[in-house]
C-alpha positions as CSV (number, residue, x, y, z in Angstrom):
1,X,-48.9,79.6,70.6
2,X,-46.5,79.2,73.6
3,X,-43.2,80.9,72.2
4,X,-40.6,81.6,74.8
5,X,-39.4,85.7,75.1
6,X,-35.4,84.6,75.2
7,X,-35.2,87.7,73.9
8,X,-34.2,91.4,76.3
9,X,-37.1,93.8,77.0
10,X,-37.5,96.4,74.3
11,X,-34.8,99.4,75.1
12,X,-34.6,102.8,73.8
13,X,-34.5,102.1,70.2
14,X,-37.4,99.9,70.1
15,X,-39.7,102.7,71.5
16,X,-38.4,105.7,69.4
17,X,-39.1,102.6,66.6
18,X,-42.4,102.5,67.5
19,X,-42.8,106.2,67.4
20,X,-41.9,106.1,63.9
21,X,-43.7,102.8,63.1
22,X,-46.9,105.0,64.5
23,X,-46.1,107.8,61.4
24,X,-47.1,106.0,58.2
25,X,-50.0,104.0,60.6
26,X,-51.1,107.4,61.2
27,X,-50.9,109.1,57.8
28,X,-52.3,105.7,56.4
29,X,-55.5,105.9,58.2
30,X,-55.7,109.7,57.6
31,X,-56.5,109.3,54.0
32,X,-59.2,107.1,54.6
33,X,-61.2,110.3,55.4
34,X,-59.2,113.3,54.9
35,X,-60.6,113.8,51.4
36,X,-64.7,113.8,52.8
37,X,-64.5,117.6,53.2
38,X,-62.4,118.1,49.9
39,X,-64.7,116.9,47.1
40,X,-66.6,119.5,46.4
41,X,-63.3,121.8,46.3
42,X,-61.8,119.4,43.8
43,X,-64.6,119.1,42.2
44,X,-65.3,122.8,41.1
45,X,-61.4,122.6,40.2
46,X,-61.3,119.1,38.0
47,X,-65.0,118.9,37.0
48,X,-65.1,115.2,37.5
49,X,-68.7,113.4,36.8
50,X,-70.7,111.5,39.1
51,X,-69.3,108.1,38.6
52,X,-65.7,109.6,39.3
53,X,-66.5,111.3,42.3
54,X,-67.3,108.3,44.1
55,X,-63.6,106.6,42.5
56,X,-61.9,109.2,43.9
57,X,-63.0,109.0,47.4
58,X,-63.6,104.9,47.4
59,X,-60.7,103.6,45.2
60,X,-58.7,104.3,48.1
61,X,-59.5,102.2,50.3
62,X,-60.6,99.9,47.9
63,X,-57.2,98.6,46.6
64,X,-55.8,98.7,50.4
65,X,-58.6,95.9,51.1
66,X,-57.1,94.1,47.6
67,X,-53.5,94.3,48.5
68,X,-52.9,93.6,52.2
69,X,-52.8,89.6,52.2
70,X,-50.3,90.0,49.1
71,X,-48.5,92.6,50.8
72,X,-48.1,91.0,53.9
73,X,-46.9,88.1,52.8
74,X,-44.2,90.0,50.6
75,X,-43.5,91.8,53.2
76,X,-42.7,87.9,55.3
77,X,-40.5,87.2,51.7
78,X,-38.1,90.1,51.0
79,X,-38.4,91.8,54.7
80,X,-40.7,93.9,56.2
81,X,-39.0,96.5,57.2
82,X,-37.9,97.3,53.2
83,X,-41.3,96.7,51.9
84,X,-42.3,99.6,55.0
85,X,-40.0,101.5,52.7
86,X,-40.9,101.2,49.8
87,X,-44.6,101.4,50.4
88,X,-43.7,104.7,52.7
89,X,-41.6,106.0,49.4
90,X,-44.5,105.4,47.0
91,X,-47.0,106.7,49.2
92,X,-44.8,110.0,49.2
93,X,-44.9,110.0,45.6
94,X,-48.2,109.3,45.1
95,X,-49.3,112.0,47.3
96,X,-47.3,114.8,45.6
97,X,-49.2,113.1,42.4
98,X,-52.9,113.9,43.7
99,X,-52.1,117.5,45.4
100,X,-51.0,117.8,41.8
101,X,-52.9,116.7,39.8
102,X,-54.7,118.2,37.0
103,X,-57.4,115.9,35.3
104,X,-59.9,113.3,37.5
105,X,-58.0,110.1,35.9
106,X,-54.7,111.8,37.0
107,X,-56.1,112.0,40.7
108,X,-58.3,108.2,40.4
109,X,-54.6,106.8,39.4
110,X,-52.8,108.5,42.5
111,X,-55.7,107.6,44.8
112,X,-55.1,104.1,43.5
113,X,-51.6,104.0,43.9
114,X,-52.1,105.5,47.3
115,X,-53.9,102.5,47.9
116,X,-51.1,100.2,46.6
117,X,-48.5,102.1,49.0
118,X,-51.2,101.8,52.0
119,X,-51.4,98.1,51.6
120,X,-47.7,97.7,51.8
121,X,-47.7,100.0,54.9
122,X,-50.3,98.3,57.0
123,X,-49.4,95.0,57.9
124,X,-45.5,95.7,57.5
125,X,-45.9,98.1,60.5
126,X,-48.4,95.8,62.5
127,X,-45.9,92.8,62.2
128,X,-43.2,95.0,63.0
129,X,-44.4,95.8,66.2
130,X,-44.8,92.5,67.1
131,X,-41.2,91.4,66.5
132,X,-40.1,94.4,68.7
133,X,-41.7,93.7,71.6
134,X,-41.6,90.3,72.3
135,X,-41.9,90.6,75.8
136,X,-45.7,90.2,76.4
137,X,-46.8,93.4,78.5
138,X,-44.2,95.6,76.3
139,X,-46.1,94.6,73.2
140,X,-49.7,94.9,74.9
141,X,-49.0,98.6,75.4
142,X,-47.0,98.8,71.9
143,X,-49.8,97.4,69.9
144,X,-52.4,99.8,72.0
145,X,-49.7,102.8,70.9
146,X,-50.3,101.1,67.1
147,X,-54.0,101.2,67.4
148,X,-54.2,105.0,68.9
149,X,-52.3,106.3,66.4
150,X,-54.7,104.3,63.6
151,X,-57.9,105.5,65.2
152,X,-56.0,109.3,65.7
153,X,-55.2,109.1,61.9
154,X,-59.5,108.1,61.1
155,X,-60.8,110.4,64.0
156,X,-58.5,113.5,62.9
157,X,-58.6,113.3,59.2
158,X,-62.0,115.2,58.6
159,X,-60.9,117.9,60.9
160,X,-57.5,118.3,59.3
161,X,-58.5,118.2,55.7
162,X,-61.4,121.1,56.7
163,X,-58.7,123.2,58.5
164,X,-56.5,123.0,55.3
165,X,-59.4,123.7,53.1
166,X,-59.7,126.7,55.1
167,X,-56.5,128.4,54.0
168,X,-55.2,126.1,50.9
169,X,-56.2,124.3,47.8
170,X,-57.7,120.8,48.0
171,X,-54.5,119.4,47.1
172,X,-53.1,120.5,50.5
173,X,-54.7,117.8,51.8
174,X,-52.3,115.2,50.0
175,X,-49.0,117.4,51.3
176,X,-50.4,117.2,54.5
177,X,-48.6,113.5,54.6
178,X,-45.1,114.3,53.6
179,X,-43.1,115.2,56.8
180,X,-43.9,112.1,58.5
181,X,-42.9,110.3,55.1
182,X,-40.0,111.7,55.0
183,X,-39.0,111.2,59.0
184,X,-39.6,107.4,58.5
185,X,-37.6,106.9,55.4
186,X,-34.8,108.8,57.2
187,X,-35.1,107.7,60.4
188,X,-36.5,104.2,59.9
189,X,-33.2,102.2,58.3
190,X,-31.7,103.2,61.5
191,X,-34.2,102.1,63.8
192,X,-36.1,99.6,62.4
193,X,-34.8,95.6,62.9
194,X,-34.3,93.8,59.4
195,X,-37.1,90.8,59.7
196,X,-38.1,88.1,57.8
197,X,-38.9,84.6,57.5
198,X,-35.9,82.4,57.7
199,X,-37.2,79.8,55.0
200,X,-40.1,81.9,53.2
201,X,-40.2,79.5,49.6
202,X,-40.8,81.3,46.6
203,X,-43.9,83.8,46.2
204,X,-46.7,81.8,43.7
205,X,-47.9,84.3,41.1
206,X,-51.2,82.7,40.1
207,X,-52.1,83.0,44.2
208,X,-51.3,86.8,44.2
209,X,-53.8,87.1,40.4
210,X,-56.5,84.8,42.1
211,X,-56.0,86.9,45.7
212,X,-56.5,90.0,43.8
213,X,-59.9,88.4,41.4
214,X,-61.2,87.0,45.0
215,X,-61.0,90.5,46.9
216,X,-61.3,93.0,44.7
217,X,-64.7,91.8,43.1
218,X,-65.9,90.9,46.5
219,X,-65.2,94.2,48.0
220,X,-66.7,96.5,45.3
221,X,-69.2,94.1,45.0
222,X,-70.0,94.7,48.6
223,X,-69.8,98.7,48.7
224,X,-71.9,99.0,45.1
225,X,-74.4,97.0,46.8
226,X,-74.4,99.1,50.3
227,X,-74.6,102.2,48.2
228,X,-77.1,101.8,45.3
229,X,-79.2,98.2,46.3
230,X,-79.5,95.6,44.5
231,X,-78.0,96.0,40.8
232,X,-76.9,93.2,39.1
233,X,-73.8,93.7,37.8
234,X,-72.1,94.1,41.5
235,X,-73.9,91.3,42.4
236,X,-72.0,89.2,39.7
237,X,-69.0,91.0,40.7
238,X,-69.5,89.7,44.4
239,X,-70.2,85.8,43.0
240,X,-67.5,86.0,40.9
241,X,-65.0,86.9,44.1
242,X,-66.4,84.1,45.9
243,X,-65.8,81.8,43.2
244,X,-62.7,83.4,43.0
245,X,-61.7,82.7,46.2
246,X,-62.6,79.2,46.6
247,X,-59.6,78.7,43.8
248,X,-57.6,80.2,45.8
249,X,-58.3,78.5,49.0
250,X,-57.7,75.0,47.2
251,X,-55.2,75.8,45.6
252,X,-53.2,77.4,49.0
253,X,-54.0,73.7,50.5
254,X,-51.7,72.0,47.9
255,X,-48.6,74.4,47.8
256,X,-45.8,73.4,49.9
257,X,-45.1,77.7,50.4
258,X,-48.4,78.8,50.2
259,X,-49.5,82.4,49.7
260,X,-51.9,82.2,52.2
261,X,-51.4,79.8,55.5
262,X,-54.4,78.6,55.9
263,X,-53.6,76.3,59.2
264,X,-52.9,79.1,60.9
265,X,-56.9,79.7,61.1
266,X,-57.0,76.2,63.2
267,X,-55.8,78.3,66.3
268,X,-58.7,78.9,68.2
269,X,-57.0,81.9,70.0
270,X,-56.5,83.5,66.5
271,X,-60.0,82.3,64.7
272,X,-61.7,84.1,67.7
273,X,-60.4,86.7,67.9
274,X,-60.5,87.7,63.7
275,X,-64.2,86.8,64.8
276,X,-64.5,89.4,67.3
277,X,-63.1,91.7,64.9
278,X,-65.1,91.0,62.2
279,X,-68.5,90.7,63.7
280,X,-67.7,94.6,65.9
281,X,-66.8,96.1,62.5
282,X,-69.8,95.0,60.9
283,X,-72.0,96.1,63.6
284,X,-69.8,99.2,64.1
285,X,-69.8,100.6,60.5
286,X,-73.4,99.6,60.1
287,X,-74.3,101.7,63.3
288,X,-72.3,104.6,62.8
289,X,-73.9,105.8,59.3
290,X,-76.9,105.2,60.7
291,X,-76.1,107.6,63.6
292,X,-74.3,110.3,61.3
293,X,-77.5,110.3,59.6
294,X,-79.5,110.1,62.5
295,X,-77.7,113.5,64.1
296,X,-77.8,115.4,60.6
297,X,-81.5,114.2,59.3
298,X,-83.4,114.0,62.8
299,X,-81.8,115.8,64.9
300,X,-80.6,119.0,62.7
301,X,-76.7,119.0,62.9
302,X,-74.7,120.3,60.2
303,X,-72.2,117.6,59.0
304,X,-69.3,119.5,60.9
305,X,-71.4,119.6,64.0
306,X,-72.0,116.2,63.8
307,X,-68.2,115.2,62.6
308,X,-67.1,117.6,65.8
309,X,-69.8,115.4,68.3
310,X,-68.3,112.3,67.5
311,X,-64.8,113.5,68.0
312,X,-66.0,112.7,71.5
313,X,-66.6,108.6,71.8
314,X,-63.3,108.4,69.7
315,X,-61.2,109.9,71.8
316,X,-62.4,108.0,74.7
317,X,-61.9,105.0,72.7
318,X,-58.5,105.7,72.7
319,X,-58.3,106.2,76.0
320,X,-59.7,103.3,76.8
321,X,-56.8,101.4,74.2
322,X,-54.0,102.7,76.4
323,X,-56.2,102.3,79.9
324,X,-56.2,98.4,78.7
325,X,-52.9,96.7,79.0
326,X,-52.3,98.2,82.5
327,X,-55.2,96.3,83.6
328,X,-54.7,93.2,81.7
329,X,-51.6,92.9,84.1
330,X,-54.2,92.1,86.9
331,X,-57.6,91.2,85.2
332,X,-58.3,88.0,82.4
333,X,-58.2,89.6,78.9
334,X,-61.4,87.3,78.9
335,X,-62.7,89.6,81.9
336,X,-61.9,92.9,80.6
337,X,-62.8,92.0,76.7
338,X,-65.9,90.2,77.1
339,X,-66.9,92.9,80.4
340,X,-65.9,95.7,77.7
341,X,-68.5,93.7,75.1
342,X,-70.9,94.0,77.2
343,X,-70.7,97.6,78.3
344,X,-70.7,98.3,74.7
345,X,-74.1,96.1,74.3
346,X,-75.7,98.3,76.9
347,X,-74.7,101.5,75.0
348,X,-76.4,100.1,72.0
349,X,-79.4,99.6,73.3
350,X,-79.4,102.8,74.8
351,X,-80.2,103.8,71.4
352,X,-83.7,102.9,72.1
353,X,-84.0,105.4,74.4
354,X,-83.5,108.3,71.6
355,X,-86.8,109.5,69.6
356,X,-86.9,112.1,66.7
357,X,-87.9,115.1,69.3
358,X,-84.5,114.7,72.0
359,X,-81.9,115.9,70.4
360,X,-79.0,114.6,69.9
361,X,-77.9,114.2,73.8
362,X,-79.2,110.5,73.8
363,X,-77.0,109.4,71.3
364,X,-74.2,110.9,71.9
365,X,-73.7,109.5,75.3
366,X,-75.1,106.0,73.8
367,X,-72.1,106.6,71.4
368,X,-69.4,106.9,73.9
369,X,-70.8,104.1,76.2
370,X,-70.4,102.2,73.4
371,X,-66.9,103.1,72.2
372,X,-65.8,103.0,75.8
373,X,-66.9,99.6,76.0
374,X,-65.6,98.0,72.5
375,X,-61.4,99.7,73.9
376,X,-60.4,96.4,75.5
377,X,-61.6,94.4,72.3
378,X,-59.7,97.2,70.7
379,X,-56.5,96.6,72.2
380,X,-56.1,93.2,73.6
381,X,-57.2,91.4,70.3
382,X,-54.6,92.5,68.3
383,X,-52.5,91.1,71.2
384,X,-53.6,87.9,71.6
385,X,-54.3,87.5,67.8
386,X,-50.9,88.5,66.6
387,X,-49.2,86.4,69.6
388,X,-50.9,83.4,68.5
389,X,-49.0,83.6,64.7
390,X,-45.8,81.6,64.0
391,X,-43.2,84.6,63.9
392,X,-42.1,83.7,60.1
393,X,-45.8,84.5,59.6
394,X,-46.3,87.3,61.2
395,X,-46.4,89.7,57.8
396,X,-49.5,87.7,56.8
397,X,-50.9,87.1,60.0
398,X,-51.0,91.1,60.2
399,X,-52.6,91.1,56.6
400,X,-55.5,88.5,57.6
401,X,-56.4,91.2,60.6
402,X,-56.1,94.2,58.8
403,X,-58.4,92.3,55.8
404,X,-60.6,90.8,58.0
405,X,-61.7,94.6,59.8
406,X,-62.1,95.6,55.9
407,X,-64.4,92.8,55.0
408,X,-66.4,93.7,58.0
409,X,-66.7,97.4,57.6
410,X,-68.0,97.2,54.0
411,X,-70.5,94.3,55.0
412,X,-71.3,96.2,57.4
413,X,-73.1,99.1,55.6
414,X,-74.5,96.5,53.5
415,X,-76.3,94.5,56.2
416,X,-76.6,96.5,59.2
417,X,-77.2,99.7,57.8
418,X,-79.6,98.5,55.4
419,X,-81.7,96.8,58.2
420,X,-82.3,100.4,59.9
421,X,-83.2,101.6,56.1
422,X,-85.5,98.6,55.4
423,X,-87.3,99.6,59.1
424,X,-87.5,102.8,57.9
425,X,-89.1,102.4,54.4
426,X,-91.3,99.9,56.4
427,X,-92.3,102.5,58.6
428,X,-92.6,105.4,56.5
429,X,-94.5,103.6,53.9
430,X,-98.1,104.1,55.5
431,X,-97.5,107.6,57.5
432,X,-96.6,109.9,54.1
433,X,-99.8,111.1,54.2
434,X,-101.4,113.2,51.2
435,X,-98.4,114.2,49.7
436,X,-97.1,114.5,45.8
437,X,-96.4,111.0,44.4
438,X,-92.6,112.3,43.9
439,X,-92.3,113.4,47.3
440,X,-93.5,110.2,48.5
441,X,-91.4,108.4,46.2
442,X,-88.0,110.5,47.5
443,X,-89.2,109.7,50.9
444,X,-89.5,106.5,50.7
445,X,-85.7,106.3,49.1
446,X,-83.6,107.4,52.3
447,X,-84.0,109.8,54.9
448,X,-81.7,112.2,53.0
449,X,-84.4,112.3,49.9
450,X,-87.6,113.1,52.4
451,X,-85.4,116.2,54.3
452,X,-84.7,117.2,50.8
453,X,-87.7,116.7,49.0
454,X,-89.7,118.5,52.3
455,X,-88.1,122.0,51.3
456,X,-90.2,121.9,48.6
457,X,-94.1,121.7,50.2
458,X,-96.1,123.9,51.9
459,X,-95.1,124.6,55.9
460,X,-98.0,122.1,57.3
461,X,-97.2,119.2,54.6
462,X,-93.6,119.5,55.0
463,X,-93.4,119.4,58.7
464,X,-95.7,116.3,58.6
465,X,-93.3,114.8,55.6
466,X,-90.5,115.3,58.2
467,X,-92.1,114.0,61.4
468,X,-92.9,111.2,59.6
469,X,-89.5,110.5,58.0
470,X,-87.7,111.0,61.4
471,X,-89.8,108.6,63.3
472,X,-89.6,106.0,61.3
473,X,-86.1,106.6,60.8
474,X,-85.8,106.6,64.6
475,X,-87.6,103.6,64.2
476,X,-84.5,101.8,62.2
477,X,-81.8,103.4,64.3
478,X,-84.3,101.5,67.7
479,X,-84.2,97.9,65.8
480,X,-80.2,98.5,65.3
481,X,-79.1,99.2,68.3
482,X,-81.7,96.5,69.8
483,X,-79.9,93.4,67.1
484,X,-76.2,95.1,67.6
485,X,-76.7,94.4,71.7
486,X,-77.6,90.9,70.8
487,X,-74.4,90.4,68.6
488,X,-72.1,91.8,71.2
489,X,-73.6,89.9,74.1
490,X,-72.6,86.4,72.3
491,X,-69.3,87.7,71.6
492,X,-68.7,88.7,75.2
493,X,-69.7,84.7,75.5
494,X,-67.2,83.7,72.8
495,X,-64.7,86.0,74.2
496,X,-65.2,83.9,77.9
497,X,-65.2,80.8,76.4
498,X,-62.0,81.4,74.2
499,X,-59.7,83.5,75.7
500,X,-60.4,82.0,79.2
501,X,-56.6,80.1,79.5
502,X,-54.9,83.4,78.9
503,X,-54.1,84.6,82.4
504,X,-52.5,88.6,81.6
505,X,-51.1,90.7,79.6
506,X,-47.9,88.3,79.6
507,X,-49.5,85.9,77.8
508,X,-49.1,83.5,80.2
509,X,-51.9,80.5,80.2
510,X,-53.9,79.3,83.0
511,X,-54.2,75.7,81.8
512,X,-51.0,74.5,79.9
513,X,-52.2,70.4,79.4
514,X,-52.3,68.8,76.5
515,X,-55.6,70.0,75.7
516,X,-54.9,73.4,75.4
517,X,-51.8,72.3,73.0
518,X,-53.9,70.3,70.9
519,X,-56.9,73.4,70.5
520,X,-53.8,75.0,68.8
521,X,-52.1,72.9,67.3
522,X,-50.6,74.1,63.7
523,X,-49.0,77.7,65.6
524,X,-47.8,75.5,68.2
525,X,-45.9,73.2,65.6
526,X,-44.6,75.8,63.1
527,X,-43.4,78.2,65.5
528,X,-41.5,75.4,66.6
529,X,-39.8,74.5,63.9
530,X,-39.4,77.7,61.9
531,X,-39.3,80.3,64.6
């Protein structure tokens, strides 16, 4: 997409927008993992059982991965900056709701509609930050502000929900959102620009119900899968969402206002770069459990310790966000992306350098070679993806993105992470030794179940239960890091091959023929005619 900036660079108000734009972001991605420390607090206070535990925690993000393509394209319908404000009110509400409540249906409702609110959030503030800055290198470094404070809101949330559990109830954790709530719906009618598509058509209701039986199947499908194996009923709930969402996909081809625009995938600028997202959060999400477990099973860390290690490549991720768009003034997003893949690449397959006797030192600076490396991806792909969507579109351009990353995080865990745990039963299998047919059994399960089940034996069979376990775990985490660096070095080719016309952080292209028009051809023509 080629769309002219006639517009001024942002001012003042665009900036102290942004600021408040990065509240809800922030807040949003918080409760994604504020709760982790929190369960077993609620759960001597509610008494919920097993199966409720998990819907409390998961349902969450769950219905956020359901929502967003309906939400964002609302949010293109009646205005983004309202739906911002109603999702921000709801979420508000629905906080006050869990720190509240008193039963564990009463909290898996409020998670739920916490969920609802998030979806409305997400891509109402990504597309909003794309209509402020519409000159080029002012929107690199706003959507890099965007991503910080979404990574801040995931890297912090552990740490702040254990420092409230400290001093207050588990509902603190919930009230803990408030304040910023309230700033943005005071300060954001004000500072926030009223946008919408100038011709949107009228929202199809069977898209939004066949949306909703496409994701929501597939994505609890996905996680029941990653957590328990293979069980049949979320298999048939993953089919079914599939099916599900090839109805929708026909039926988005014959409406004349679809639900879903589906040409905007023909950009090749756009198609790459939901690629690049999608393959790095399968890969990413996949890796990181491992390594969680890795620290904590092999190496001995308490789950703080390890939460408190990690802090560590996160924060330098997000230094590396707002380190990118300075240097995409003078370098080939190409360059920098595909050069950052490939830094990443080497990180992961420094991961065969760990065994199950160093310590955690290996892996830690792995980690934050690797999360150094993945910050241009990070913050130029959001760049280049939302610049390439028609501006009337940019609500459910925002809402492919967000759903894209969630797809790939929850496959992740389910593909990746279950390689390393099919290594390790592999490897485990033949090294148990003479131990109790229920010890082996345990063992055999997870890494978790042999450090568990090893408490139990004698000092001489329980350190040889958890040599074995670690080195065949170590084993897993090797093959991992080994296949991840293979992913990443052909997106750093993809990333080359793609993004090569874009010339800086302006936007600008380095070939503007014909042939670069007609690799992108339906953003080019709608923006055109409906920008």
């Amino acid at each position: 997409m080629t769309t002219a900036n006639t517009r001024p660079g942002a001012g003042r108000r665009e900036w102290v927008g942004l600021a408040v734009l990065g509240l809800p972001t922030f807040l949003v991605s918080m409760d994604f993992s504020v709760l982790y420390l929190g369960v077993p607090h609620l759960t001597a206070d509610l008494a919920p059982s097993g199966i409720q535990q998990l819907w409390i925690v998961d349902i969450y993000g769950f219905l956020i991965a359901g929502f967003l393509v309906t939400m964002g394209t609302i949010g293109d319908r009646i205005g983004r900056k309202k739906l911002l404000l109603i999702g921000g009110a709801v979420f508000g509400v629905a906080s006050v709701a869990a720190a509240f409540s008193t039963s564990p249906e009463m909290l898996i409702a409020s998670r739920a509609l916490l969920g609802v609110a998030g979806a409305a959030v997400m891509p109402s503030v990504l597309a909003l930050v794309t209509g402020m800055f519409t000159e080029q290198r002012q929107r690199s470094r706003a959507l890099a502000v965007y991503l910080t404070c979404f990574m801040g809101g995931a890297t912090l949330g552990p740490l702040v929900g254990g420092v409230l559990l400290e001093y207050f109830w588990w509902g603190s954790v919930f009230l803990v959102a408030l304040p910023g709530i309230v700033l943005l719906l005071v300060l954001g009618p004000f500072l926030l620009p009223d946008q919408r598509a100038p011709r949107p058509g009228k929202l199809d209701p069977v898209s939004v119900v066949l949306s909703l039986a496409a994701i929501l199947p597939f994505v609890y499908g996905l996680k029941e899968l990653a957590r328990n194996g293979w069980e049949w009923f979320p298999a048939e709930a993953l089919m079914f969402g599939v099916a599900a969402g090839a109805v929708f996909v026909r039926r988005q081809r014959r409406l004349e206002h679809p639900l879903l625009d589906l040409r905007m995938f023909g950009n090749r600028t756009f198609s790459s770069a939901l690629t690049l997202f999608f393959v790095t959060a399968v890969v990413g999400a996949g890796a990181l459990l491992l390594v969680t477990l890795y620290l904590q099973n092999v190496t001995g860390l308490t789950p703080l310790e390890a939460g408190l290690l990690l802090l560590v490549p996160n924060v330098l991720m997000i230094v590396g966000n707002l380190s990118t768009p300075p240097l995409a003034n003078h370098v080939r997003p190409a360059y920098l992306i595909a050069g950052g893949l490939s830094v990443a690449g080497v990180g992961y397959l420094m991961f065969a350098l760990a065994d199950s006797t160093s310590g955690p030192e290996m892996i830690f600076i792995a980690m934050c070679v690797v999360m150094l490396g993945t910050a241009p991806l990070a913050a130029l792909c959001n760049h280049l993806a939302m610049g390439a969507v028609p501006p009337d579109k940019a609500g459910s351009g925002a809402s492919i993105v967000q759903t894209t990353t969630e797809f790939g995080l929850g496959l992740g865990i389910a593909t990746v992470a279950m390689l390393g745990t099919a290594v390790y039963r592999n490897n485990v299998e033949g090294a148990l030794g003479a131990v109790p047919p229920d010890v082996a059994g345990a063992a055999r399960e997870s890494i978790d179940r042999a450090v568990a089940s090893a408490g139990r034996l004698p000092a001489e069979q329980s350190s040889d239960l958890l040599a074995a376990a670690r080195d065949a775990f170590t084993s897993g985490l090797h093959t991992v890091g080994i296949v991840s660096a293979i992913f990443y070095a052909g997106l750093a080719v993809l990333a080359l091959r793609t993004f090569k016309h874009v010339r800086n952080s302006h936007g600008d292209d380095a070939d503007t023929t014909n042939h670069d028009r007609e690799t992108d051809p339906v953003p080019e023509a709608t923006s055109a005619t409906e920008a």
